[in-house]
ZADO-1210 file (C-alpha; in nm, 4 decimals, padded with zeros to 6 digits):
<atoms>
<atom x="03.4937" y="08.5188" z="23.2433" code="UNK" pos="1"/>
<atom x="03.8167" y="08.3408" z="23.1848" code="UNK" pos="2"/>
<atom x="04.0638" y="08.2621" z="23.4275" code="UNK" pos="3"/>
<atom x="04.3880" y="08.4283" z="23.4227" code="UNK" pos="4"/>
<atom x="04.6710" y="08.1753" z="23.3049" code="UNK" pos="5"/>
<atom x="05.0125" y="08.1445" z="23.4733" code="UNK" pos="6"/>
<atom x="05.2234" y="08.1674" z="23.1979" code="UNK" pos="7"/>
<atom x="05.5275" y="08.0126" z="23.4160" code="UNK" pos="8"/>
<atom x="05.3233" y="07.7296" z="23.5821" code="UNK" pos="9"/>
<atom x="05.2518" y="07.6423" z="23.1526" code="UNK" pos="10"/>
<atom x="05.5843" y="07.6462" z="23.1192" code="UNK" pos="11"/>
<atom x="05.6964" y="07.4119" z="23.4028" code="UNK" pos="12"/>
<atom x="05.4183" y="07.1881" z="23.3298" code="UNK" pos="13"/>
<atom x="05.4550" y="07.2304" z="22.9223" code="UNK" pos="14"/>
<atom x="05.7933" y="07.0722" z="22.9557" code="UNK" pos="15"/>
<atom x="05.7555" y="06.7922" z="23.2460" code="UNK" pos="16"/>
<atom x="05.4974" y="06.6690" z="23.0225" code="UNK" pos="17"/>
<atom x="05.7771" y="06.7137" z="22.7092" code="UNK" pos="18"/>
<atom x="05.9907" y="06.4755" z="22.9197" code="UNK" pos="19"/>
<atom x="05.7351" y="06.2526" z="23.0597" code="UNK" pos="20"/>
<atom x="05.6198" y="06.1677" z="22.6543" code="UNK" pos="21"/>
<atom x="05.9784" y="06.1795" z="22.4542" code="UNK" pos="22"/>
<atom x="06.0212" y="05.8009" z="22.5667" code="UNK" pos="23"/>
<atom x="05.7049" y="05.6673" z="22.5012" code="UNK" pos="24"/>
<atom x="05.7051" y="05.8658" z="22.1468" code="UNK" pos="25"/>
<atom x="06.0240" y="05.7570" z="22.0360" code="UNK" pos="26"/>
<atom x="05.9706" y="05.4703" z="21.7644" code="UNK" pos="27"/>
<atom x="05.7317" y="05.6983" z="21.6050" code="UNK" pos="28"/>
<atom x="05.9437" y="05.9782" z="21.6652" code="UNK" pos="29"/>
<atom x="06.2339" y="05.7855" z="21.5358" code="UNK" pos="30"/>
<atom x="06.0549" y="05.7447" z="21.1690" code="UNK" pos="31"/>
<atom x="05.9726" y="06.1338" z="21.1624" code="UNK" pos="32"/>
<atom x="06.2868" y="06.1783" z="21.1443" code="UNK" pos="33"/>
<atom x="06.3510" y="05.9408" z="20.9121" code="UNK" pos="34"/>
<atom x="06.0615" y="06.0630" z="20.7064" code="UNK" pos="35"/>
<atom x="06.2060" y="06.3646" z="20.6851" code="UNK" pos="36"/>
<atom x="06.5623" y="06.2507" z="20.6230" code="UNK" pos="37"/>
<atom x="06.3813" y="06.1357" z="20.2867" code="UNK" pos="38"/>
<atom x="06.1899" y="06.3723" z="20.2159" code="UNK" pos="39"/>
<atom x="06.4842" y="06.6925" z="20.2163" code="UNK" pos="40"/>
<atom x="06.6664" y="06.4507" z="19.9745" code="UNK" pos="41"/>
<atom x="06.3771" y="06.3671" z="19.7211" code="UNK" pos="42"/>
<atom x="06.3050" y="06.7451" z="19.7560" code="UNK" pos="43"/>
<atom x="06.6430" y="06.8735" z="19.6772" code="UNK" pos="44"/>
<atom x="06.7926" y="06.5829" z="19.4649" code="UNK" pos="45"/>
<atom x="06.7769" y="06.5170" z="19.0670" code="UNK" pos="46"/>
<atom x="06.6019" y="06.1776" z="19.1159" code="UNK" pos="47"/>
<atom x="06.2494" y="06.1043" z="19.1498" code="UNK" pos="48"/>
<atom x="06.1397" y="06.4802" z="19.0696" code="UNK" pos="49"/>
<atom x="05.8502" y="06.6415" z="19.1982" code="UNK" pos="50"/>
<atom x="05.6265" y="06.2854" z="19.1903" code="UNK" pos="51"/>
<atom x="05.8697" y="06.1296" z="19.4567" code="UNK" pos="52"/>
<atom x="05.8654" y="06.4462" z="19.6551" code="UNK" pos="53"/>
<atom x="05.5337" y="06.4316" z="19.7007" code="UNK" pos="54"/>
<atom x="05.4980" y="06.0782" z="19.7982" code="UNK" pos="55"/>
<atom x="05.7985" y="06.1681" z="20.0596" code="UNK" pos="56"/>
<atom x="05.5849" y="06.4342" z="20.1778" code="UNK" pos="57"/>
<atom x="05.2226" y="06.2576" z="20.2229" code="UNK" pos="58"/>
<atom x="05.4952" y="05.9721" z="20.4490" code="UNK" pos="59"/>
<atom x="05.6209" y="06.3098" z="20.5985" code="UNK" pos="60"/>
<atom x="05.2937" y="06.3788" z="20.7359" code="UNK" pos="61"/>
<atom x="05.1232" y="06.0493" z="20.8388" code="UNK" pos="62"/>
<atom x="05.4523" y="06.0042" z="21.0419" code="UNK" pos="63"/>
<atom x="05.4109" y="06.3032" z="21.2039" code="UNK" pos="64"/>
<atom x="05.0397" y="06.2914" z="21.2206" code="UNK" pos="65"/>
<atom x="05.1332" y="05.9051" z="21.4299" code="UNK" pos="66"/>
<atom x="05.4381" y="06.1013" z="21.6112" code="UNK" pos="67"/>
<atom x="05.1624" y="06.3783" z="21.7505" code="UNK" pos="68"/>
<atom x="04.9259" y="06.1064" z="21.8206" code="UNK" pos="69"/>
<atom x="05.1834" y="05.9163" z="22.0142" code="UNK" pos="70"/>
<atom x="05.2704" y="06.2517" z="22.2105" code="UNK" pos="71"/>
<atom x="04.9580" y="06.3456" z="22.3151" code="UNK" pos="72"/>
<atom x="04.8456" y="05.9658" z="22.4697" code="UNK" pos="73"/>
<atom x="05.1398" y="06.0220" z="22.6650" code="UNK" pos="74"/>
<atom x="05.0974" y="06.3057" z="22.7653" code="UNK" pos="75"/>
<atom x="04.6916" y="06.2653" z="22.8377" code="UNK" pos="76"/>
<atom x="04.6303" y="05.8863" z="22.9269" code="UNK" pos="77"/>
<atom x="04.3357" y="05.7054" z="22.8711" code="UNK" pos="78"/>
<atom x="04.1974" y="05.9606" z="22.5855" code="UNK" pos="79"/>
<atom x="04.0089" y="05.8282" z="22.2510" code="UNK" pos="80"/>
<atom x="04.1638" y="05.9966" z="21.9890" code="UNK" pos="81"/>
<atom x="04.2723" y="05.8137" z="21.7000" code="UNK" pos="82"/>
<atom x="04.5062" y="05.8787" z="21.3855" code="UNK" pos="83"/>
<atom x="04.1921" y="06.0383" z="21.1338" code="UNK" pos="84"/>
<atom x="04.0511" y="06.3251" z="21.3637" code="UNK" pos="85"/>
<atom x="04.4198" y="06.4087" z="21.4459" code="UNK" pos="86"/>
<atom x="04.4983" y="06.3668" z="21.0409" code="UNK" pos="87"/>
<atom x="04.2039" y="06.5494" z="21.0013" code="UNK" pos="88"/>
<atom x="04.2485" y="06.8437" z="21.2494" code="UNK" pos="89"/>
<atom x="04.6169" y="06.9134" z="21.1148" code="UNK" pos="90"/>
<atom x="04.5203" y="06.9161" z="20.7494" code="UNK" pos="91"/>
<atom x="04.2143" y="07.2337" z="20.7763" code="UNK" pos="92"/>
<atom x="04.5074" y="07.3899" z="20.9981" code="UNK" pos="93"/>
<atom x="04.7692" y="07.3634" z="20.7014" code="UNK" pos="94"/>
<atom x="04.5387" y="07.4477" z="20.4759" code="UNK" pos="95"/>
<atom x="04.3805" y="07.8088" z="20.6777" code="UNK" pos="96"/>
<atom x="04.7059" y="07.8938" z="20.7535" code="UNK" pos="97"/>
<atom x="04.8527" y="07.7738" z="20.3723" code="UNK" pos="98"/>
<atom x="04.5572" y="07.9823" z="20.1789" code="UNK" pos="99"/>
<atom x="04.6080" y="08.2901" z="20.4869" code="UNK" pos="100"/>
<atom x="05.0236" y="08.3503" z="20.4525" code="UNK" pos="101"/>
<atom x="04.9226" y="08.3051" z="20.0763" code="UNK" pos="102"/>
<atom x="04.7340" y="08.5873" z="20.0734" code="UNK" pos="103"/>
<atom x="04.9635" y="08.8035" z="20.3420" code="UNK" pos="104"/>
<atom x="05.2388" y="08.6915" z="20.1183" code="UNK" pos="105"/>
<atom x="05.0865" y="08.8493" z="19.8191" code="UNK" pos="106"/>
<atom x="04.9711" y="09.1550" z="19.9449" code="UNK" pos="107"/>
<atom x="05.3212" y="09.2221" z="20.1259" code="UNK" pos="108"/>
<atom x="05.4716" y="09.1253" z="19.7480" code="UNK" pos="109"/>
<atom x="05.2710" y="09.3347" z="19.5823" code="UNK" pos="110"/>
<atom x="05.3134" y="09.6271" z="19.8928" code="UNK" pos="111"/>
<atom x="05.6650" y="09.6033" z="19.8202" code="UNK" pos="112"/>
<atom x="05.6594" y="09.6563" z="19.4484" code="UNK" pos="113"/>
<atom x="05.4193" y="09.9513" z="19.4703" code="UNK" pos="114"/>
<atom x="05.6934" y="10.1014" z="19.7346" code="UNK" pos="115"/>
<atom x="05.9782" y="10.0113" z="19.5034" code="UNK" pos="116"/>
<atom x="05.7879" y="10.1935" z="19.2616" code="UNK" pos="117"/>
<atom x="05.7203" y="10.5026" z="19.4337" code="UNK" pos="118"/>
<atom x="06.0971" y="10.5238" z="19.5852" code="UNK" pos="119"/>
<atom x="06.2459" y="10.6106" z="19.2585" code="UNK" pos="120"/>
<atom x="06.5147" y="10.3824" z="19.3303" code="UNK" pos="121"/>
<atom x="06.4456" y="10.1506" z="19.0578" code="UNK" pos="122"/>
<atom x="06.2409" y="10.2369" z="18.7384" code="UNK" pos="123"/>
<atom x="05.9965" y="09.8576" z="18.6967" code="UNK" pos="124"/>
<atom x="05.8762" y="10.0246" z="18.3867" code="UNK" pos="125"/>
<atom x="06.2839" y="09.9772" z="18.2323" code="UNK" pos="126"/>
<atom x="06.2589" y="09.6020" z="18.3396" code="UNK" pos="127"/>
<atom x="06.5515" y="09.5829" z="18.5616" code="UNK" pos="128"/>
<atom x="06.7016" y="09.2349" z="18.6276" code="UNK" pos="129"/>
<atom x="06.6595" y="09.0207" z="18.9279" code="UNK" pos="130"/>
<atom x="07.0016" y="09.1693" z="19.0725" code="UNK" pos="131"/>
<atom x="06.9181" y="09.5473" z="19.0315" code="UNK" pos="132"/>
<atom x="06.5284" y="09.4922" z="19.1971" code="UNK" pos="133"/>
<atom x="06.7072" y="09.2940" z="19.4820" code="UNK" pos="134"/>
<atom x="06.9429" y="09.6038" z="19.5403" code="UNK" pos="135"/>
<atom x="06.6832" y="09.8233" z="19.5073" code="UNK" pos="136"/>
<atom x="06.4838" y="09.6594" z="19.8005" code="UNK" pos="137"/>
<atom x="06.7854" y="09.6423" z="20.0090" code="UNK" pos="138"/>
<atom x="06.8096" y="10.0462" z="19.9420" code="UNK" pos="139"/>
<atom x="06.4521" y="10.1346" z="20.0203" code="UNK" pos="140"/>
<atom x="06.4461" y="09.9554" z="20.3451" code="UNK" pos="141"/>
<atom x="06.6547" y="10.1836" z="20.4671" code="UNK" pos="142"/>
<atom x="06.4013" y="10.4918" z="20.3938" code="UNK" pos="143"/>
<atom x="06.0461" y="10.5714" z="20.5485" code="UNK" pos="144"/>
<atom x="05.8871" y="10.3457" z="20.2007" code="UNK" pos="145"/>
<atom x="06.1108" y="10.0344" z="20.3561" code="UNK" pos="146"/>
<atom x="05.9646" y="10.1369" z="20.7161" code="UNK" pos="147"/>
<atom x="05.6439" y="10.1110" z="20.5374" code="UNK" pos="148"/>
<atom x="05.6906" y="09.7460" z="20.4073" code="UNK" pos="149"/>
<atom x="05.8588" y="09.6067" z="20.7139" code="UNK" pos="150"/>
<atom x="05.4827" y="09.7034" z="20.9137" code="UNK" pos="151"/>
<atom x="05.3340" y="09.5616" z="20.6782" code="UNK" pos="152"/>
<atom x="05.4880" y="09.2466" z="20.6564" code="UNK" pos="153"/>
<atom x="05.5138" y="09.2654" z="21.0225" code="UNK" pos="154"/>
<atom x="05.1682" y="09.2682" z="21.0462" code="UNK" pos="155"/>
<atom x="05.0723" y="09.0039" z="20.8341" code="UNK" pos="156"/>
<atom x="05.3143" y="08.7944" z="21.0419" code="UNK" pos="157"/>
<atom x="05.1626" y="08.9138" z="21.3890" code="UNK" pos="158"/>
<atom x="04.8333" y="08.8100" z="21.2708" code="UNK" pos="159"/>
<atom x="04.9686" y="08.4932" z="21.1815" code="UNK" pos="160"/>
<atom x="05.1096" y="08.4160" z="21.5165" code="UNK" pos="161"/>
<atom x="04.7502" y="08.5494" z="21.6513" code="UNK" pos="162"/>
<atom x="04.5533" y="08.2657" z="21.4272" code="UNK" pos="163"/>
<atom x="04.8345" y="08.0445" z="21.6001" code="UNK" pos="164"/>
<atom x="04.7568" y="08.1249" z="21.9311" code="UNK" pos="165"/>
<atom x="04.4377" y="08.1138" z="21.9293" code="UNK" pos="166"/>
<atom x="04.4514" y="07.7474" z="21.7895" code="UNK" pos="167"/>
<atom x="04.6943" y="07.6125" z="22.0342" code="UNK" pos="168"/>
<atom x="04.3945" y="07.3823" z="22.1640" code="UNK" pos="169"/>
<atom x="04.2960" y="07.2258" z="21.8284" code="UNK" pos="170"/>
<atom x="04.5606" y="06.9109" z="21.8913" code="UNK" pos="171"/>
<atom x="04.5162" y="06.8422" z="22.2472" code="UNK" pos="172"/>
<atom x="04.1280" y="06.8749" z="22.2047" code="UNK" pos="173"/>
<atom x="04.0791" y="06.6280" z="21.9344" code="UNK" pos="174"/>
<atom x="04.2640" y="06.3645" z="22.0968" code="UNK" pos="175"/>
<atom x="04.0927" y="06.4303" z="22.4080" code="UNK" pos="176"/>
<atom x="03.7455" y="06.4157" z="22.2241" code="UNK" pos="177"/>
<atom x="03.8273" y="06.1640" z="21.9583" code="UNK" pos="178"/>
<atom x="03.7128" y="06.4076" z="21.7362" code="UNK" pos="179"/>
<atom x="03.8237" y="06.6567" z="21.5127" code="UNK" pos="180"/>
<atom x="03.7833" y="06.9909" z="21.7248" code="UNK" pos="181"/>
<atom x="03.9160" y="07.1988" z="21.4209" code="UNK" pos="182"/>
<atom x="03.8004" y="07.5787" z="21.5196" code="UNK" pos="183"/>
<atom x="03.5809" y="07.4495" z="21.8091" code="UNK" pos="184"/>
<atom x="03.7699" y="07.5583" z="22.1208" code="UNK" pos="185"/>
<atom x="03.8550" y="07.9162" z="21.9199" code="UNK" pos="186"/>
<atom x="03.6244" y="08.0522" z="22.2325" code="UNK" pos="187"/>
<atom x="03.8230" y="07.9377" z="22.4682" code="UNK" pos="188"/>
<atom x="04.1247" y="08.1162" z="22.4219" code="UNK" pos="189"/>
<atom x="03.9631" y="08.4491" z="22.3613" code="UNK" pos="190"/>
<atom x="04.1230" y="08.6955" z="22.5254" code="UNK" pos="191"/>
<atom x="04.4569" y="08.5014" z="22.5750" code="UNK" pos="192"/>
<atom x="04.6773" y="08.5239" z="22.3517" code="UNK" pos="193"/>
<atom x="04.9234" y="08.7416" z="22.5726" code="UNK" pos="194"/>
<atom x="04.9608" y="08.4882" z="22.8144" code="UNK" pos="195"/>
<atom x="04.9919" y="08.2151" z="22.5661" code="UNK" pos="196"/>
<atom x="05.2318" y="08.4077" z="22.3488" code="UNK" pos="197"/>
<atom x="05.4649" y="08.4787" z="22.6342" code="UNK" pos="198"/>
<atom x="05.4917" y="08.0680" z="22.7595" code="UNK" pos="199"/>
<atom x="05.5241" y="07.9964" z="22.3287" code="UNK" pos="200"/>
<atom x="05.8422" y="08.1997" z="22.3629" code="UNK" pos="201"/>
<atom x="05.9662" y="07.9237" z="22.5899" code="UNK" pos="202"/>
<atom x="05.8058" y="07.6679" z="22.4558" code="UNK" pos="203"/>
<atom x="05.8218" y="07.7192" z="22.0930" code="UNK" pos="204"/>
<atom x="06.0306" y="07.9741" z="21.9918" code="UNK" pos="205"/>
<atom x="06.3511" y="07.9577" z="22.1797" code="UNK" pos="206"/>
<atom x="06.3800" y="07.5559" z="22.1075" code="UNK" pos="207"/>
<atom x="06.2732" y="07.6280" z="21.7093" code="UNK" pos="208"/>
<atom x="06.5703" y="07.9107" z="21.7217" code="UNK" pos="209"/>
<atom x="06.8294" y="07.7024" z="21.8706" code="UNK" pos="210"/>
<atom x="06.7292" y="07.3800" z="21.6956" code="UNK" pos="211"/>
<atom x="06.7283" y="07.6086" z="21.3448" code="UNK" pos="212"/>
<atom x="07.0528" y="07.7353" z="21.4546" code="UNK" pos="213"/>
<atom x="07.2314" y="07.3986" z="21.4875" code="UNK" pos="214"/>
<atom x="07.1091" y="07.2368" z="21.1940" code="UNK" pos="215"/>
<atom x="07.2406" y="07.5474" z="20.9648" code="UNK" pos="216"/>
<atom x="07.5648" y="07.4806" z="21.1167" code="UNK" pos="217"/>
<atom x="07.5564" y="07.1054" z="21.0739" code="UNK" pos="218"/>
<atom x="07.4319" y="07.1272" z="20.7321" code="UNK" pos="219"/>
<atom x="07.7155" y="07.3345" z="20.6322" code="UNK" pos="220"/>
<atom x="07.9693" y="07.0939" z="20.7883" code="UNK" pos="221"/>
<atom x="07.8104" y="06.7747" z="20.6224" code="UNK" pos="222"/>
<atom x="07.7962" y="06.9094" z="20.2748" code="UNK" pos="223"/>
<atom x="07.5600" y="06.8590" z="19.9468" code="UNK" pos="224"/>
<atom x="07.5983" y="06.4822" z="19.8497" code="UNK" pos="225"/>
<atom x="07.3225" y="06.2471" z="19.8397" code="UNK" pos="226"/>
<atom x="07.3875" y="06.1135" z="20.1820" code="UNK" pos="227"/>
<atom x="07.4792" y="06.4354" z="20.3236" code="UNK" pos="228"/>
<atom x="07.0868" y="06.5943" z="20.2463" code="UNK" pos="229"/>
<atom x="06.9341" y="06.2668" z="20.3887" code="UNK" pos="230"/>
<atom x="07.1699" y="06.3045" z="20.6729" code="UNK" pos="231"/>
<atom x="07.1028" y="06.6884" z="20.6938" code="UNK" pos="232"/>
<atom x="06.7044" y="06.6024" z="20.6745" code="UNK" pos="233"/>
<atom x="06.7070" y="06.3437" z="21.0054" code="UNK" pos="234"/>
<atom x="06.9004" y="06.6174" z="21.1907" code="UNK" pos="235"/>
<atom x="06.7308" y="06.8363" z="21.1490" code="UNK" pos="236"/>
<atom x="06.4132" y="06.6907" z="21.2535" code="UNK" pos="237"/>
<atom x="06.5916" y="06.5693" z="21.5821" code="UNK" pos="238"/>
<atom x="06.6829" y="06.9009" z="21.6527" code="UNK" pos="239"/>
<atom x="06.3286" y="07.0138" z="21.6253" code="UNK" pos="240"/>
<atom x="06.1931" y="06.7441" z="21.8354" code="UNK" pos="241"/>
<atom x="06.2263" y="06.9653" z="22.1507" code="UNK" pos="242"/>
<atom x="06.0006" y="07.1833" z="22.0143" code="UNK" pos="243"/>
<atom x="05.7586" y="07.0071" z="21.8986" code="UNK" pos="244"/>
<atom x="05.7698" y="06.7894" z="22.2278" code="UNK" pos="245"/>
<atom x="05.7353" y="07.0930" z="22.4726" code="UNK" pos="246"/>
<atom x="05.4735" y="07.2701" z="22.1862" code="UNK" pos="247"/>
<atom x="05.2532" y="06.9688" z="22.2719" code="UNK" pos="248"/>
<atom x="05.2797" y="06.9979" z="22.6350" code="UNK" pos="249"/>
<atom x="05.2081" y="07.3825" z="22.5885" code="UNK" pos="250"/>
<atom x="04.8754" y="07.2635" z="22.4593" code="UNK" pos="251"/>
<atom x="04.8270" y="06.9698" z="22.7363" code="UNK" pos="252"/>
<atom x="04.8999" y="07.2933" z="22.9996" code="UNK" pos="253"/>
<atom x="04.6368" y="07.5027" z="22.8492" code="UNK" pos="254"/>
<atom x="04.3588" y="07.2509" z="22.7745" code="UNK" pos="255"/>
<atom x="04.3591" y="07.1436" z="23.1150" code="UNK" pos="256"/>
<atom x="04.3003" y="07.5417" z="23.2377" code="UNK" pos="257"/>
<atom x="04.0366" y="07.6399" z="22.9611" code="UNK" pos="258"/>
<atom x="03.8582" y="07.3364" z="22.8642" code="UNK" pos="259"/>
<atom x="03.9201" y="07.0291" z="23.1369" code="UNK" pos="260"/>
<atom x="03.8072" y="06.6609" z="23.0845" code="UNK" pos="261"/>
<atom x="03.4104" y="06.5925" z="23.1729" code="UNK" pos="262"/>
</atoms>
């Protein structure tokens, strides 16, 4: 049987270890940012199109692959893990949970319709406009149909954040192994997604929130120019860096409860 984890002793530990890496990470760090600096403006600018986004992307993600890499050999000296188990690990996770919210995201869409629908505030059949089918959801959420949709949708997202949860190893893991440990330590965390949800709320959450928060504010103070989405992009990747810092020691905390070094 599992141990019970101490979801404030994860948190202390989650973000000494958060501190103890952000030094050691910072070069690679440093061009995450910058990687995404680029990548917000070829996404959102006329030039390049959707060929330079891309390549701004695939950068994106190597840096960030590197930046996790860096993190976690911090945060665990002396483990093997290289860049292509770690590459390797985060791509099946963006894919599952790309081809999963897919799905939730269509079902939910097509949910909402069918509640639309059956509301009688909108007739789809008389092919209303973007404008009237946007009021029309804002009126139905309001009545038992829009109580309807928001459990669904809420559900779709809880199971989400389940599939999350229960992969908060995967990282840690493969660096520790040198291998890709892609849905090989799901067993370990059966069972404990309570505690592990309540430490992500300090871990993950509140620093996402509050980083999300600032760069809204900044972005609407810097503007639209070029310069001003590059500058919005690096930001905004700083301001996420405490959560992706203390979501890596989250992992650390766990893996060394549930599945410790031979």
């Amino acid at each position: 049987m599992t141990a019970p984890l101490s979801v404030s002793d994860m948190v202390k530990e989650a973000w000494g270890l958060a501190s103890r890496a952000a030094l050691p990470a910072l070069p690679w760090l440093a061009l995450w940012w910058l990687s995404g600096g680029v990548y917000k403006w070829a996404l959102t600018g006329a030039a390049g199109g959707t060929g330079l986004a891309l390549v701004a992307l695939a950068a994106l993600f190597a840096a960030g692959v590197q930046a996790s890499l860096s993190i976690y050999k911090a945060m665990m000296p002396g483990t093997a893990g290289g860049f292509l188990p770690l590459a390797h690990a985060n791509l099946a996770v963006y894919l599952a949970f790309g081809f999963i919210g897919f799905f939730v995201l269509f079902f939910t869409g097509a949910f909402g319709v069918m509640m639309l629908q059956l509301s009688g505030v909108v007739d789809l059949a008389a092919e209303p406009t973007d404008a009237d089918v946007q009021a029309g959801l804002k009126a139905v959420l309001a009545t038992p149909y829009g109580a309807a949709l928001v459990l669904v949708f809420g559900a779709g997202m809880g199971g989400l954040c389940w599939l999350a949860l229960r992969l908060t190893l995967i990282g840690a893991a493969t660096v520790q192994a040198g291998q890709a440990r892609v849905f090989r330590t799901w067993g370990r965390t059966k069972g404990l997604t309570l505690p592990l949800g309540l430490a992500a709320l300090f871990t993950h959450v509140a620093p996402f929130l509050l980083g999300g928060a600032a760069n809204t504010a900044l972005t609407e103070l810097i503007g639209k120019a070029d310069w001003a989405r590059f500058s919005s992009g690096v930001t905004g990747f700083v301001l996420l860096t405490p959560f992706v810092l203390a979501g890596h020691g989250l992992a650390v905390a766990a893996l060394r409860r549930l599945a410790p070094a031979a």
